[in-house]
N, C-alpha and C positions, 0 to 999 in steps of 0.2 A: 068721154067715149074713146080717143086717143087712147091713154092710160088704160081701158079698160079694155081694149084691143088688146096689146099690149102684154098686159096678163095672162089674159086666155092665151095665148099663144107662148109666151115667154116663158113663164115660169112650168110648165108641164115640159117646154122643151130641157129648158134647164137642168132640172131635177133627172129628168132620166136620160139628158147627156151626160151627168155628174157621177151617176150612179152606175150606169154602165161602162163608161170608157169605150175604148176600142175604136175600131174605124168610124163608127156612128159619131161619136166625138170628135172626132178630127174632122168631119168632114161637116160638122156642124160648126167647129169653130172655123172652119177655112172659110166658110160662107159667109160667119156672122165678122170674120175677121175682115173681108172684102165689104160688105154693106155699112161697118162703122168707118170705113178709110175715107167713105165721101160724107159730105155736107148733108143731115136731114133734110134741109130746104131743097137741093139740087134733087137729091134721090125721088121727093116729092112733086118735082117740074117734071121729072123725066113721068111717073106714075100720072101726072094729070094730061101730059102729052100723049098721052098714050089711050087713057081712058076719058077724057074729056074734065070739065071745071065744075063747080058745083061745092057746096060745105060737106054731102055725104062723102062725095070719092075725095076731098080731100084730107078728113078724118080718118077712114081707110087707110088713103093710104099712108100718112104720117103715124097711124096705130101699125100697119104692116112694117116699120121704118123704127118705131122704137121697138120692136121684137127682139131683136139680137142684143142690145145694150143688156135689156132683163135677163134675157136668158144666159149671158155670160155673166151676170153679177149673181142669180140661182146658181147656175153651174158651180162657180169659182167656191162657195158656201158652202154644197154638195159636197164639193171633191174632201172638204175639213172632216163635213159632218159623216162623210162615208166609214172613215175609218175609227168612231167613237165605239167605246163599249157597250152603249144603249144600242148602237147598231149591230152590233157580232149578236149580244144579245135578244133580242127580238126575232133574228135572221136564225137564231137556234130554237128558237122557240118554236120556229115553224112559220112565219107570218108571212102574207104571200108580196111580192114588190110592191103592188099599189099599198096595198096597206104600211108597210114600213115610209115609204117616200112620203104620203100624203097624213099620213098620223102622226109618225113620229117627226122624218128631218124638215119638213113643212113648219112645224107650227118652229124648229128652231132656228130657220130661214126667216123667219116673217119679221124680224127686227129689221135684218138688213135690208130684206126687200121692201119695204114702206118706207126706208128712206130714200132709196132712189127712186120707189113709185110718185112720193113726195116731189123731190127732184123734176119728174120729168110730166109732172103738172104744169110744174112755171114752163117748161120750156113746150109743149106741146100748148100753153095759151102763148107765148113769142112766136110758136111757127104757124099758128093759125092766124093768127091777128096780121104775122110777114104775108102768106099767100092773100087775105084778104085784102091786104093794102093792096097788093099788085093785081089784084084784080081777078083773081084765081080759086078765092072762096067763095065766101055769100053773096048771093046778088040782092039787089035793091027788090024790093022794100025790105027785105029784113035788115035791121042794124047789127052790127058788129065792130069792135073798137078798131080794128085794120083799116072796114072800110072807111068810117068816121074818120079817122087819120089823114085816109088817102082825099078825104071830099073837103077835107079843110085844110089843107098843103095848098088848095090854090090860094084862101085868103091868109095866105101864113103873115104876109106886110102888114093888111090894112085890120084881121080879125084874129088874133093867133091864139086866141082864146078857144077856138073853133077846132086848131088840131092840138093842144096841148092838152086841154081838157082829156080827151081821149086817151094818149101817149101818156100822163100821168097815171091815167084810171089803169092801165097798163103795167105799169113802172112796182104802183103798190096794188093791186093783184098779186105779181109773179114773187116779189120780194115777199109779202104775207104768205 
């Protein structure tokens, strides 16, 4: 859901920050340029400060929080794919913006973008499974490896089987 946030919002930004230039760009990279300068986790405490704890608003808001990563890794694609032949081409043909962005330099964005959307699977299960540890995700009774981690830290001496089990399940998820 993260990830899929994420897209809906990133990648549409992308493409028609890449494609237009101009003030709109600039003032899209100033913004995504200040949002990536801080920590996902921190930008995600201040977002739950704000609107309270829970697994929806913290999927929210960690989907709100990888927006700009995508859309500058769209963007950056754009700006290559803007000045190809296939594009002058098309753009003479008569084809109107959405359709050029979303038919043609789309489907030649999608390599790159599935590998950071890839990417930032592992790390959007690291940042949820972090806030759940701390106590800022899921609450009881639903399970989630965070909190499982955070509930078996106390028998870390006498049962550590308790929070490693978890922290493993963890480890090879994000690496897979």
């Amino acid at each position: 859901a993260v990830v899929a946030i994420s897209m809906i919002l990133g990648i549409p930004a992308g493409l028609f920050a890449g494609y237009y230039g101009g003030k709109a760009d600039k003032v899209m990279m100033w913004v995504t340029n200040i949002i990536v300068s801080f920590p996902p986790l921190l930008l995600a405490f201040v977002f739950v400060a704000v609107f309270g704890s829970g697994f929806e608003k913290v999927v929210l808001a960690l989907g709100v929080i990888y927006v700009p990563m995508l859309a500058r890794t769209t963007r950056s694609i754009v700006l290559t794919q803007r000045n190809q032949t296939y594009v002058e081409a098309v753009e003479a043909m008569g084809y109107g913006t959405g359709k050029i962005l979303f038919k043609h330099i789309l489907p030649n964005c999608m390599p790159t973008i599935l590998v950071q959307v890839t990417l930032d699977i592992g790390n959007a299960i690291l940042d949820l499974a972090a806030m759940s540890f701390l106590g800022l995700g899921v609450k009881p009774p639903v399970s989630d490896w965070g909190a499982m981690l955070e509930d078996g830290r106390v028998y870390l001496l006498t049962q550590p089987l308790q929070a490693l089990a978890p922290g493993i399940m963890i480890v090879v998820t994000v690496v897979a």
